[in-house]
C-alpha positions in Angstrom: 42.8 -3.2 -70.1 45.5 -1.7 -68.1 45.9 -1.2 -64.3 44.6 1.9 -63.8 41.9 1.0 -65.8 40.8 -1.8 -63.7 41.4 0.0 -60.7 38.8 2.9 -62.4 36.2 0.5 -62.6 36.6 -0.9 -59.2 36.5 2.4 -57.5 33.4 3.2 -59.7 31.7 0.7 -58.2 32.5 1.0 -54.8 29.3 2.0 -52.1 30.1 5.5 -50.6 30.8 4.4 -47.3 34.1 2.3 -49.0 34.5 5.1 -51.4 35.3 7.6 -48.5 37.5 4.6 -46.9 39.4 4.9 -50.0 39.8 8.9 -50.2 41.4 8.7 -46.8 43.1 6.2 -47.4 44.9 7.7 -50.4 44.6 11.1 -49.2 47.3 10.1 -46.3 49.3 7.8 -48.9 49.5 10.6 -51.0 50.8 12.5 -48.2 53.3 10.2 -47.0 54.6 9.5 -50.8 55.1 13.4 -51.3 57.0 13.3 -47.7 59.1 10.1 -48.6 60.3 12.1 -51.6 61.2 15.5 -50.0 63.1 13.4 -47.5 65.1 11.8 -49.7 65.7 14.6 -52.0 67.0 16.3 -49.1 69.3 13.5 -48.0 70.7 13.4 -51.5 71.6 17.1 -52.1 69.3 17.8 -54.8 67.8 20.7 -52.9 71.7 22.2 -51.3 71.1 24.5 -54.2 67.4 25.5 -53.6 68.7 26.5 -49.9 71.5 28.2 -50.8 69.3 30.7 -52.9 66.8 30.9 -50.2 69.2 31.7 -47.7 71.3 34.2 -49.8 67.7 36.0 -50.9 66.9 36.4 -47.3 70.6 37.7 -46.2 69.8 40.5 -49.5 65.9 41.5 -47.5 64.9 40.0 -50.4 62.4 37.6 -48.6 58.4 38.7 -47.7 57.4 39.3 -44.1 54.6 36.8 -43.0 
């Protein structure tokens, strides 16, 4: 049985009250994990192109008013 497996099983088995722990818990790792990556993406260029368009799209009145 793999990892994730075991980790299924656990979290099955857990009482609701340590089962909502857990959501947070994860819900604000997951966060935090998705902002970690953004952050470095953005440090290592991979999204100077992404911005460029953006940019250029707005310059054209291309973009949507909010």
């Amino acid at each position: 049985m793999g990892k994730v497996e075991m980790l299924e099983k656990e979290i099955e088995a857990l009482p609701v009250d340590e089962l909502k722990l857990l959501r947070e818990w994860f819900i604000e790792f997951d966060s935090d994990s998705w902002n970690w990556q953004i952050e470095d993406d953005a440090a290592s260029g991979k999204l100077d192109e992404l911005a460029k368009k953006a940019i250029a799209s707005h310059k054209r009145g291309d973009s949507p008013e909010i």
